[in-house]
C-alpha positions as CSV (number, residue, x, y, z in Angstrom):
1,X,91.3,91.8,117.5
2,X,91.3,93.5,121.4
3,X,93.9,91.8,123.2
4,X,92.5,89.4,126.2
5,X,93.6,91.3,129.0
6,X,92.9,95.0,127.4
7,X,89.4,95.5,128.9
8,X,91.1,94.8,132.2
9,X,91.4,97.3,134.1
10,X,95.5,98.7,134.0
11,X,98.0,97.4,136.6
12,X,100.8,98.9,137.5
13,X,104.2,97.4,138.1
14,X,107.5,98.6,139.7
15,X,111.1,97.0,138.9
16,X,114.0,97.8,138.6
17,X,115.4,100.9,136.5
18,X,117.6,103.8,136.2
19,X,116.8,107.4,135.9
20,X,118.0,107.7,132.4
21,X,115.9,105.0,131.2
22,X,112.6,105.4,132.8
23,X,109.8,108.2,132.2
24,X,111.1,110.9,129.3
25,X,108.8,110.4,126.6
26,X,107.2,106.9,127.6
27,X,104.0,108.3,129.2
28,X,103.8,104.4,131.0
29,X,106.6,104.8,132.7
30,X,107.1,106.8,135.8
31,X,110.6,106.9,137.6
32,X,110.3,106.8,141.9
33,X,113.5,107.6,142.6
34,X,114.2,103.6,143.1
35,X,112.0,101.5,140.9
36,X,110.3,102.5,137.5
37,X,106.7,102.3,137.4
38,X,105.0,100.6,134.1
39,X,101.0,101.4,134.0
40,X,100.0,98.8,131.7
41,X,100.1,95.3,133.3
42,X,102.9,94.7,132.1
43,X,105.2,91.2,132.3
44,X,108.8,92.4,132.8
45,X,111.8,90.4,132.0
46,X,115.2,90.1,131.2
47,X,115.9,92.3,127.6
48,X,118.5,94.4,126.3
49,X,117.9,98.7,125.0
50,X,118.9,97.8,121.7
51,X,115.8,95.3,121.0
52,X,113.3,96.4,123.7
53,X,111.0,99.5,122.7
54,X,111.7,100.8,119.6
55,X,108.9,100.6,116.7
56,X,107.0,98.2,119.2
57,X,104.9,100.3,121.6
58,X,104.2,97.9,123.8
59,X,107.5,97.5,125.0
60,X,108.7,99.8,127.4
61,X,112.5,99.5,128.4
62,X,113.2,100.6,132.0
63,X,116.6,101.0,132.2
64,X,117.4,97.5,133.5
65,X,114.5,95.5,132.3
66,X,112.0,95.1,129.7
67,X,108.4,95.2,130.4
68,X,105.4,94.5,128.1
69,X,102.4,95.4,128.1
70,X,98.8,93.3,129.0
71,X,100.7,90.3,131.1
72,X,102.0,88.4,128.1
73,X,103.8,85.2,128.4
74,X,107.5,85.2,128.5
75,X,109.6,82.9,127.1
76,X,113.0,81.5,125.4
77,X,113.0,82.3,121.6
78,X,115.5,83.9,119.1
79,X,115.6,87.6,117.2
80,X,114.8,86.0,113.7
81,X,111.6,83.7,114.9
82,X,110.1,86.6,117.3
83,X,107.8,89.1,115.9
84,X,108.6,90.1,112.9
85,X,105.2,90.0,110.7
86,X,103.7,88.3,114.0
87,X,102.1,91.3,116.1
88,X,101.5,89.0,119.0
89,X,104.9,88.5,119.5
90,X,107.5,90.8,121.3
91,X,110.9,90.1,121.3
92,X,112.9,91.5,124.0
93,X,116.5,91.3,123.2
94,X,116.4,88.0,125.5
95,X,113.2,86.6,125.6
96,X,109.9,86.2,123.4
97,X,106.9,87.5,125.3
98,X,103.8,86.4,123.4
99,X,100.2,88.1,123.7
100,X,96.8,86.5,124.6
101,X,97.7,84.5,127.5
102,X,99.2,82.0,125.9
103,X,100.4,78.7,126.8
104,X,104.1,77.8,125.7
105,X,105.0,74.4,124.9
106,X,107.7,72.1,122.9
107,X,106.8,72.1,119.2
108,X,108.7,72.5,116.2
109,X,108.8,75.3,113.2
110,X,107.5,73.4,110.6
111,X,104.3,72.7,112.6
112,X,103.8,76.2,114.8
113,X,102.3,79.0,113.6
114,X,101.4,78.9,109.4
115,X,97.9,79.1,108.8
116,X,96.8,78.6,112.4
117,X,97.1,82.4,113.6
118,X,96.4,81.2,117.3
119,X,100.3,79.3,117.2
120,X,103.0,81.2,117.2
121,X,106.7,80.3,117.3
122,X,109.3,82.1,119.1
123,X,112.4,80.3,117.9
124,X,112.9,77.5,120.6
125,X,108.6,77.0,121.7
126,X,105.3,76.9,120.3
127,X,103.0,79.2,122.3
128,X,99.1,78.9,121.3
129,X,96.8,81.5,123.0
130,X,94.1,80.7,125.8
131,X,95.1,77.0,125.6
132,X,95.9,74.1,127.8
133,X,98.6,71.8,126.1
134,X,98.9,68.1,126.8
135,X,100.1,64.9,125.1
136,X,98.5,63.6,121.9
137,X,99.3,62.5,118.0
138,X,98.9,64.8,114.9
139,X,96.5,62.7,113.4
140,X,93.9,63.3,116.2
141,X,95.2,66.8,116.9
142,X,93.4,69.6,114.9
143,X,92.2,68.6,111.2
144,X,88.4,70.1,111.6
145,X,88.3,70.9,115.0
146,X,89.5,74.6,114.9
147,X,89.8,74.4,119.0
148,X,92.7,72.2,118.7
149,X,96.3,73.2,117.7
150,X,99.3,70.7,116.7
151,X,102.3,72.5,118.0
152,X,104.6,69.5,116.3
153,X,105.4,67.6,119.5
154,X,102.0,68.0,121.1
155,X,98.1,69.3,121.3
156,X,97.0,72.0,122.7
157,X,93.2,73.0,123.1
158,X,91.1,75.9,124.2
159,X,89.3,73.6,127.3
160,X,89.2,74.2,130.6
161,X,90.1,70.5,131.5
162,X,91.9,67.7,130.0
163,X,91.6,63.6,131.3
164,X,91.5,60.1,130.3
165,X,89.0,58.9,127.9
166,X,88.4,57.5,124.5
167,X,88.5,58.1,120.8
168,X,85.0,56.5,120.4
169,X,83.6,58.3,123.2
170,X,85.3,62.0,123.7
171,X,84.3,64.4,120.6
172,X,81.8,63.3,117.8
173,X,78.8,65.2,118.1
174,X,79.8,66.7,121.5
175,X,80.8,70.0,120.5
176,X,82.9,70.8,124.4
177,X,84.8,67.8,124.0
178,X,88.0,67.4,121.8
179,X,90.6,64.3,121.4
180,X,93.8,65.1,121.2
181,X,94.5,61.2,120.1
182,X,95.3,60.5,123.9
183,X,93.8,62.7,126.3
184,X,90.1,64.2,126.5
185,X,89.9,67.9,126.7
186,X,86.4,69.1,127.9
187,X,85.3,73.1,128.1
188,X,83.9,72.6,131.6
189,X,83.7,73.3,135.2
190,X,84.7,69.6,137.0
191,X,85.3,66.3,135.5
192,X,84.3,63.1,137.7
193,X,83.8,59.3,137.7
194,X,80.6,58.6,136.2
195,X,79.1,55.9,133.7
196,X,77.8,55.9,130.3
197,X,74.9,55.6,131.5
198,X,74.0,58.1,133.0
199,X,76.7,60.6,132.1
200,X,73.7,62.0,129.8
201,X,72.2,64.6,129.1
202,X,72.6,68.8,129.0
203,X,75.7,69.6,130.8
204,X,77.8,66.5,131.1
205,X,79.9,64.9,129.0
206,X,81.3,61.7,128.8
207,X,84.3,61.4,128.1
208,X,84.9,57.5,127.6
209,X,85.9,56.7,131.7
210,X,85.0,60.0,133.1
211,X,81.9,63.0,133.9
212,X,82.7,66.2,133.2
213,X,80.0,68.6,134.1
214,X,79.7,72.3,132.6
């Protein structure tokens, strides 16, 4: 599957770099005399030349930094959790950039990743892509709704918005609502106060104390 950001159109980034490093045979990267120019939206962080590049071509190592590509999100991780068998996963020499814009959170490697390919653990965090992670329990956390993702020490969920509300209430046959077992998480626009009552209807969704409007 196309990477989120792909059919973006490219950004380029300068950082720091040396003239050995940057250019030569990486057509990304393009060497100013100061800075080292990556062409592929890059996120650039701390790495070393021994793990940054290499077999993975999204990686470009500058001289000084490692930048790669389509803005992932960088984060703490170790060598033997990051990448590996996981494509979505870049491992820096320092840091595990994951793809997707991801959210990173607490979680533990019993619980992130496995069969849910949208987790993906970098050693020290469970990232989950196009997510918002919050608080919740790992009963009410995932099961059959396939929007939710147990990380191991919370719940994250591909909504837009996450409030107060109730088990009885947020979910059920509401398809843009999901419990995480203490928050609501709504795919909308705006949540509000409201009443059961007339919190009805297309395009709002009650949550159990609050509106939330597509």
């Amino acid at each position: 599957m196309e990477d989120l950001d792909e059919a973006a159109a490219a950004v380029t980034v300068c950082v720091t770099g040396t003239s050995a490093k940057c250019g030569g045979s990486d057509p990304a990267e393009s060497w100013t005399g100061t800075l080292c120019c990556v062409s592929t939206s890059p996120t650039c962080t701390y790495g070393t030349s021994s793990a940054c590049g290499g077999s993975d071509t999204k990686e470009h190592w500058t001289g000084t930094e490692c930048c790669v590509d389509n803005q992932p999100t960088c984060v703490n991780g170790t060598s033997s959790a990051c990448g590996g068998s996981d494509t979505k996963e870049h491992w820096t020499g320092t840091n595990c950039c994951v793809d997707n814009k991801s959210s990173c959170t607490a979680g533990t490697s019993s619980a992130c990743g496995g069969s849910d390919t949208k987790e993906h653990w970098t050693g020290t965090d469970c990232c989950v892509e196009a997510s918002i992670c919050v608080n919740g329990t790992s009963s009410a956390c995932g099961g059959s709704d396939a929007k939710e993702h147990w990380t191991g020490a919370g719940c994250c969920v591909e909504a837009s918005i996450c409030t107060s509300g109730t088990s009885s209430a947020c979910g059920g046959s509401d398809t843009k609502e999901h419990w995480t077992g203490t928050d609501c998480c709504v795919e909308a626009s705006a949540c509000t106060t409201g009443t059961s009552g007339t919190c009805t209807g297309a395009g709002k969704h009650w949550t159990g104390t609050m509106c939330c409007l597509d």
